[in-house]
GULOSE-589867 format. One line per field, with one value per residue (C-alpha): residue in one letter; x negated, y, z. Coordinates in nm, 3 decimals. Layout:
// residues N
aa: c(A,...) .
x: c(X,...) .
y: c(Y,...) .
z: c(Z,...) .
//
This chain:
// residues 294
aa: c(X,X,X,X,X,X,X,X,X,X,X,X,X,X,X,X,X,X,X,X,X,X,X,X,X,X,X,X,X,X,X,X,X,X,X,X,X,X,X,X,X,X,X,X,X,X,X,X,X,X,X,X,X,X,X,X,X,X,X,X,X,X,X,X,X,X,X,X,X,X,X,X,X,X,X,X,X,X,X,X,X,X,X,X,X,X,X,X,X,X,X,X,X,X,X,X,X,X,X,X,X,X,X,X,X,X,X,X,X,X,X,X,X,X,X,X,X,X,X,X,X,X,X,X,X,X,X,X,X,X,X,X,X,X,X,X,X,X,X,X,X,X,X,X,X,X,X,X,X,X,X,X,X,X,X,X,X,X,X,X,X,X,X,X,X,X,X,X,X,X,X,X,X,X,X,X,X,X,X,X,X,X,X,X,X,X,X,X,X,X,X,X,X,X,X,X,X,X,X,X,X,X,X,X,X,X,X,X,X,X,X,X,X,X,X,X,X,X,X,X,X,X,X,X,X,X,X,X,X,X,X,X,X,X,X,X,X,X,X,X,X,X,X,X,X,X,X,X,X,X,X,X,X,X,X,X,X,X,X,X,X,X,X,X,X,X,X,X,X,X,X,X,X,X,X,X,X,X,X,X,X,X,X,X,X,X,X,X,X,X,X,X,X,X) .
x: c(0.000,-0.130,-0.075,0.194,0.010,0.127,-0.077,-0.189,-0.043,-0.271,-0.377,-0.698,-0.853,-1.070,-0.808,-0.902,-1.239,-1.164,-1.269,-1.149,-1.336,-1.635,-1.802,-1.900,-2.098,-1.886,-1.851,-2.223,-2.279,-2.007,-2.152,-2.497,-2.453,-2.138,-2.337,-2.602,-2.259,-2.174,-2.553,-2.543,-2.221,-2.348,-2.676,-2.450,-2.553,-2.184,-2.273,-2.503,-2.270,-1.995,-2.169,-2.260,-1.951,-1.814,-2.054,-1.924,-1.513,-1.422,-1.182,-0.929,-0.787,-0.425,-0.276,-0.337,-0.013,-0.091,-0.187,-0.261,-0.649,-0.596,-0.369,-0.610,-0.853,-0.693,-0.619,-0.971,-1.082,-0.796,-0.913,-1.249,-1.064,-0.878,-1.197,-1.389,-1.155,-1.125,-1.508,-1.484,-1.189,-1.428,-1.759,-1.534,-1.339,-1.681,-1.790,-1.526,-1.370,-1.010,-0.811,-1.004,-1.023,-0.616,-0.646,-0.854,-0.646,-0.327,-0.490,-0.632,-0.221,-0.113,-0.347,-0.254,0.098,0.042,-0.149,0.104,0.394,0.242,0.078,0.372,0.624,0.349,0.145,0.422,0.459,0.149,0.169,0.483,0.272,0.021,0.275,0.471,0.134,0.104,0.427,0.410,0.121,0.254,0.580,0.321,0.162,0.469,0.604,0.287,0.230,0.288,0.061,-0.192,-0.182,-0.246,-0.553,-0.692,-0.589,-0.835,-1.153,-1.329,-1.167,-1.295,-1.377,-1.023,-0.894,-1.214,-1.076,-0.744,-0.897,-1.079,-0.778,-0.581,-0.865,-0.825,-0.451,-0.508,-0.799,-0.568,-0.312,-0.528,-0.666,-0.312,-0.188,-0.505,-0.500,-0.082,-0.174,-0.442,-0.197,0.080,-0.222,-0.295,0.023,0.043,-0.270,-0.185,0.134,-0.101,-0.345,-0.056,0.027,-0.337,-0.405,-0.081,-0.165,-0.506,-0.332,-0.083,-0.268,-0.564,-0.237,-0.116,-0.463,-0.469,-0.124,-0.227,-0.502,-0.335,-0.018,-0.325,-0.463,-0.118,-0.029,-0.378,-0.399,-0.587,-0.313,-0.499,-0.817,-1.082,-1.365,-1.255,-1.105,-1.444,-1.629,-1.380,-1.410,-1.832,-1.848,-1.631,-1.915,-1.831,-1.500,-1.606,-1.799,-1.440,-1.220,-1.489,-1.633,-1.784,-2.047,-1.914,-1.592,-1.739,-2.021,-1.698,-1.494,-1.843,-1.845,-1.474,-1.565,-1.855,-1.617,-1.360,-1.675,-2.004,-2.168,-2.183,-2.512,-2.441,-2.184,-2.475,-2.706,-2.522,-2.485,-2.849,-2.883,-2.668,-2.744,-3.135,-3.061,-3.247,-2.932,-3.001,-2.877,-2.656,-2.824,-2.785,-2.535,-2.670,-2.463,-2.302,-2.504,-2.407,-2.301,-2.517,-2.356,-2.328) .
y: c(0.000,0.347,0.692,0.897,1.200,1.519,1.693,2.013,2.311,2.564,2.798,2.719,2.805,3.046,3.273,3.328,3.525,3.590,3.964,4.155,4.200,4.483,4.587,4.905,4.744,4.944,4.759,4.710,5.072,5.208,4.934,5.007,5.363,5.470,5.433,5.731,5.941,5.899,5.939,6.262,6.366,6.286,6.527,6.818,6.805,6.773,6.971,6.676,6.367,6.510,6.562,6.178,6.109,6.218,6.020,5.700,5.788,5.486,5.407,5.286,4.916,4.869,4.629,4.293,4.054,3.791,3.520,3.445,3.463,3.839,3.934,3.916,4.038,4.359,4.377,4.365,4.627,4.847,4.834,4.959,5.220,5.409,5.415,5.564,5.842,5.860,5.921,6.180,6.356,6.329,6.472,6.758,6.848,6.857,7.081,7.357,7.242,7.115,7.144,6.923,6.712,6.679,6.536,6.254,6.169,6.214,5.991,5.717,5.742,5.663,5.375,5.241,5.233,5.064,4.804,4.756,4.740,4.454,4.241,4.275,4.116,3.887,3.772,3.619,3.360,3.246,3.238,3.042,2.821,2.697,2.646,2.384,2.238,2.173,2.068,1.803,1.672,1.656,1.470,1.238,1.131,1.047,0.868,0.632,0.646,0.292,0.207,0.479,0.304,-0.055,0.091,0.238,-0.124,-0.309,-0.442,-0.516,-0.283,-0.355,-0.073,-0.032,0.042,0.258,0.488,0.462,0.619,0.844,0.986,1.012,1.232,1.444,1.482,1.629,1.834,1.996,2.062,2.294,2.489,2.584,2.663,2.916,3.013,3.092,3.299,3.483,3.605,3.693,3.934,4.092,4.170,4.311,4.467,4.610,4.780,4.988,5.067,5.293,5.409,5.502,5.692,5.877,6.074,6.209,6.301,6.517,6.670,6.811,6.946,7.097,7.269,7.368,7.465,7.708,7.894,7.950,8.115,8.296,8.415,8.563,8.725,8.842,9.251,9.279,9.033,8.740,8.980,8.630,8.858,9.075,8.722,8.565,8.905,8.958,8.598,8.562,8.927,8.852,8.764,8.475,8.361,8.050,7.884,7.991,7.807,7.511,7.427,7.092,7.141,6.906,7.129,7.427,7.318,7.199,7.548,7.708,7.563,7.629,8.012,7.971,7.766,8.097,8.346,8.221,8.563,8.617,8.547,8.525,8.262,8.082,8.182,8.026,7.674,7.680,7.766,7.502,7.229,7.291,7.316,7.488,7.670,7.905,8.231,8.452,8.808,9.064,9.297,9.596,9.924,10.127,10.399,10.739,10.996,11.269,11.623,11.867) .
z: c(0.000,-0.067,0.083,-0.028,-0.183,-0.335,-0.648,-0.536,-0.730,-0.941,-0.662,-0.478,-0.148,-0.390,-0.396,-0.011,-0.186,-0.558,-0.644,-0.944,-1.237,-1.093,-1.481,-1.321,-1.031,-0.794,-0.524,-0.486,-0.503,-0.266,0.008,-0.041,-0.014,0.184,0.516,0.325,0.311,0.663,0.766,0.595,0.730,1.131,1.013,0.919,0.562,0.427,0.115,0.046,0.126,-0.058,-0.374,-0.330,-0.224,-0.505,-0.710,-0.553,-0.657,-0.923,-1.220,-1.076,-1.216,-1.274,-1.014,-1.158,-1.086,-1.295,-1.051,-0.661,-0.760,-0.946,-0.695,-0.396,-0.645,-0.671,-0.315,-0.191,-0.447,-0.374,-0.032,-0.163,-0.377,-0.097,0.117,-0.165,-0.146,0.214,0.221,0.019,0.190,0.494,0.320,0.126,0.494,0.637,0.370,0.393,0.094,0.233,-0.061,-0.244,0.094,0.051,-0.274,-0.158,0.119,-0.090,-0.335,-0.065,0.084,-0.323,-0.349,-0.006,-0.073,-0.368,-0.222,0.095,-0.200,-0.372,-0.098,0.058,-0.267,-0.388,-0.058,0.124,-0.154,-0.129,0.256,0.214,-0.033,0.183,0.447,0.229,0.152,0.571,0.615,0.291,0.462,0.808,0.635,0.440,0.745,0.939,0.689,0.650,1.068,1.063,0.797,0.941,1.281,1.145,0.936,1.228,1.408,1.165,1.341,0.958,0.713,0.404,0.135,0.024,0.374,0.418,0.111,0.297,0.615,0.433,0.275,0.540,0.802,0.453,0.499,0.863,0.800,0.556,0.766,0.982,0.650,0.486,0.793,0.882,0.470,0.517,0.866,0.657,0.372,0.632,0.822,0.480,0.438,0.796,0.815,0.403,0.609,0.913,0.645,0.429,0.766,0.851,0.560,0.520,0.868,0.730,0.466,0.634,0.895,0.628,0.476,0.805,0.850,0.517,0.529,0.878,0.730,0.446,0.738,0.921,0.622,0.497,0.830,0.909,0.878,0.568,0.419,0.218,0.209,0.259,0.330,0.578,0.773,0.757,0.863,1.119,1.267,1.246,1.393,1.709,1.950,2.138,1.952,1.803,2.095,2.330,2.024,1.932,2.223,2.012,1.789,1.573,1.527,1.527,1.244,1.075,1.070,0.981,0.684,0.612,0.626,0.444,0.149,0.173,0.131,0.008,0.003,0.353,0.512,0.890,0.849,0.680,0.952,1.205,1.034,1.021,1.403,1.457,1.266,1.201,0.836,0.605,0.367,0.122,0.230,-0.038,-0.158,0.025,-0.127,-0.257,-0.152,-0.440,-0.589,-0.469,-0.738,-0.769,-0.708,-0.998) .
//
């Protein structure tokens, strides 16, 4: 007598690792250099890590459905896709530049979504897939106990009942697999679900700071006048230690003045206090010529 087996279907464990198609070599690049962005982000140099970061953004692959092996394919390197952006949402935020900031993070939040929208239709299937495979094998093996339990009775199996036994330690082993590989796909699915969450709030708080200036910057005196609000903020002594107490923070809104006016020097002065940087300072503004009197 033999032991009832069932013909595994087309998808294969590989699916657990498959990667899409990476021409570009992105996925090498963004790993091997993404910690440089962050390095160059904790040293104050955001100018620097964004214009890496930015060097790192990819072209994006369309969503590839076609099979459980494409389909985690395209979730792992949608996973890289987001973060590319979210790195440089972090480098350009750092930099001063957070309007550009906001469209990485609205773009990581698009790519997100995506990803939670189709792991969450397609993965479940293949969850549910590897938990029929357990439970054919659990229903196999109880309907061959008997058999199972005189194989295992035999003092002298010979080579046939070896194959038998062989078989059957098999059938349990891959029990314990589907069942892990179905709890795997169910996580991704989950885990898919907090990352869209995740990424949606950076998104929306760099567009309620954005969104703030842009109120201070409209109610301030000299209404929308970016020069006089820089001036006005650098020259108050003592303003921007009382309101960023963290250096981090206050490096940060340093280089948001410097992004709304460029030419003036002491907001570049301080950065390089503060950080030990060595940024080029803008000319000095030369004063109008007088008129000469008739």
């Amino acid at each position: 007598m033999s032991l009832k087996r069932h013909a595994l279907l087309a998808l294969i464990p590989a699916a657990l690792v498959a990667q899409a198609p990476d021409p570009q070599g992105f996925s090498q690049r963004l790993r091997a250099e993404a910690p440089a962005v962050e390095k160059l982000l904790a040293e104050f140099r955001p100018l620097d890590g964004s214009l890496k970061a930015e060097g790192l953004l990819p072209q994006v692959a369309p969503w590839d459905e076609s099979n459980p092996q494409t389909q985690m394919g395209s979730y792992a390197a949608y996973r890289e896709y987001l973060y590319a952006h979210f790195l440089a949402a972090k480098a350009a935020d750092a930099s001063g530049d957070w309007e550009k900031a906001l469209e990485h993070y609205r773009k990581a939040r698009a790519l997100a979504r995506i990803n939670a929208e189709k792991v969450g239709s397609k993965f479940p299937v293949i969850a549910g897939y590897y938990r029929d495979l357990a439970e054919r094998s659990r229903r196999s093996l109880t309907e061959n106990a008997d058999y199972i339990k005189s194989l295992r009775a035999k003092p002298n199996p010979d080579a046939g009942d070896l194959q038998q036994l062989e078989l059957v330690q098999k059938e349990e082993a891959s029990i314990e697999g589907n069942v892990r590989r179905a709890e795997l796909f169910t996580g991704y699915v989950e885990s898919a679900g907090k990352e869209a969450a995740y990424y949606a709030r950076y998104a929306e708080q760099e567009e309620l700071q954005v969104n703030s200036l842009a109120k201070s910057l409209e109610e301030y005196a000299f209404k929308n006048d970016k020069v006089k609000f820089v001036e006005g903020i650098i020259s108050s002594k003592g303003f921007l230690e009382a309101q960023y107490p963290e250096k981090a923070a206050r490096v940060r809104f340093l280089y948001r003045l410097r992004h709304l006016d460029p030419t003036n020097r002491q907001v570049v002065k301080a950065i390089n206090a503060e950080t030990g940087t060595q940024l080029p300072l803008p000319p000095e503004s030369k004063p109008s010529p007088r008129k000469r009197r008739k």
